[in-house]
N, C-alpha and C positions, 0 to 999 in steps of 0.2 A: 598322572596318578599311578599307573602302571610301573614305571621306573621308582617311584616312591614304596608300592610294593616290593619290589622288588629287591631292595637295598636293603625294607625290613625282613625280607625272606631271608636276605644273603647275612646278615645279619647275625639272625636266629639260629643260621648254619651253622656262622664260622663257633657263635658260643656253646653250642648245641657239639658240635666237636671237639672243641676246647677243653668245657669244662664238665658239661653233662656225659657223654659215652665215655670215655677213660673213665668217671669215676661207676658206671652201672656196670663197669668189668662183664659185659653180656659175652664178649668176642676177644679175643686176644689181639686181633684185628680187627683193627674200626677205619671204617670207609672215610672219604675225604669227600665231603658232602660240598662243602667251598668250591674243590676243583671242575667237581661235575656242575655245578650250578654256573660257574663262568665257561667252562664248553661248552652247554649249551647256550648261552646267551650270546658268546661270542659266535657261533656259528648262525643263531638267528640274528642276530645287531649288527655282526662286524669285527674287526680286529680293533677300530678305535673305541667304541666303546667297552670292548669287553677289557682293554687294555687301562680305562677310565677305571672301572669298578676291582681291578686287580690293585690299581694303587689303594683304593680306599679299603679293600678288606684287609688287603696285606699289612696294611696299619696298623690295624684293628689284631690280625692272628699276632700280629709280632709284639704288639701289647698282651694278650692273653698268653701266650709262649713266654713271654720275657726273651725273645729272641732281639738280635739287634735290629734296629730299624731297618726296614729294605730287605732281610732274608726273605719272610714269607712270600711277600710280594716281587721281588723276583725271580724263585722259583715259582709263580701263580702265573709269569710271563708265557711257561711254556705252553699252558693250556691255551691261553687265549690268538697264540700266534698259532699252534697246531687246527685249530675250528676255527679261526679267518679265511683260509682257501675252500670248507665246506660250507661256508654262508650260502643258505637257502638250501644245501639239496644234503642235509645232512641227516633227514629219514625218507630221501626219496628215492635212497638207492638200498632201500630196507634195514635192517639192521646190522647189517656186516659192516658198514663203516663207521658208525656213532659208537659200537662196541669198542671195531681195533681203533677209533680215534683215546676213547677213555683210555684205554689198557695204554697206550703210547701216551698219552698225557702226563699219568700216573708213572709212569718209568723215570722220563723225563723226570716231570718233579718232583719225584724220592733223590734221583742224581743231582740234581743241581742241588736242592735241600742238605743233601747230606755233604755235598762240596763246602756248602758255603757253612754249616755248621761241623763238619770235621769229623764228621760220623760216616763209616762205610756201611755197616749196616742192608748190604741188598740183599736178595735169593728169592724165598721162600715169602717169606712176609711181605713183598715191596710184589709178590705173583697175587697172593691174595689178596693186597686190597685191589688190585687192579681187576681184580673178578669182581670184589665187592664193586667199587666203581662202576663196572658195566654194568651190571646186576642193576643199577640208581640209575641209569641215563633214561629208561623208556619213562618211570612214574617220574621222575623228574623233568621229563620234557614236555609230559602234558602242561606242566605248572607252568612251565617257563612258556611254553608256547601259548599258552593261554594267555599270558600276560604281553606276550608279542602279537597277539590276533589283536588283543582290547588297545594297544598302542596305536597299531596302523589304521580300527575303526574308531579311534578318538581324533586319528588328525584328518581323514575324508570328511 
């Protein structure tokens, strides 16, 4: 049930970025809610699963994008291989590395994004969301952790 959550979280995200913040113009920069949502799941699940729910949202952003199939989603690879080697101690070592984990997630995939759609585009903008980003990993990891506490006492 948890995972079924979860999908509708990731969900909500990716269209909730998509289609809703671009159009409420609040920020000139809008945060990548999708990425921080599979860093943190990939660092509580895993690299196989976080690497499972990167195919299916990436699907999903690259329909909402009108991007070609497979952009989103593999630039969405790097977050989830970046919080694979922090599975489990990825706020037990406070917040210094769930931050530079986002901030480096977010570099990564602006770079690959922007490779694979022919856009350079870094600096300033590609520093900011990645503030936004870290800004979203602590309320964001209650959700997700929460839903990773309800997975582990649904299957004891």
């Amino acid at each position: 049930m948890a995972r079924v959550l979860f999908a509708l979280l990731l969900f909500a995200a990716a269209l909730l970025q998509a289609a809703v913040l671009p159009e409420l113009r609040l920020l000139e920069v809008l945060p990548d809610l999708v990425l921080v949502l599979l860093l943190i799941w990939s660092a509580l699940r895993g690299i196989g699963e976080g690497l499972a729910w990167v195919f299916g949202v990436g699907l999903v952003l690259d329909a909402l994008a009108m991007d070609p199939l497979g952009t989103n989603g593999l630039a969405l690879v790097v977050a989830a291989l970046l919080a694979g080697p922090a599975r489990r101690r990825f706020f037990h070592s406070g917040m210094v590395l769930p931050l530079a984990l986002a901030v480096t997630a977010t570099v990564g995939h602006a770079l690959v994004l922007g490779g694979l759609r022919g856009s350079g585009g870094l600096g300033a903008t590609i520093a900011l969301q990645a503030l936004l980003n870290a800004l979203l990993v602590p309320p964001l990891y209650l959700v997700a952790g929460w839903m990773d506490r309800w997975m582990v006492e649904a299957t004891a």
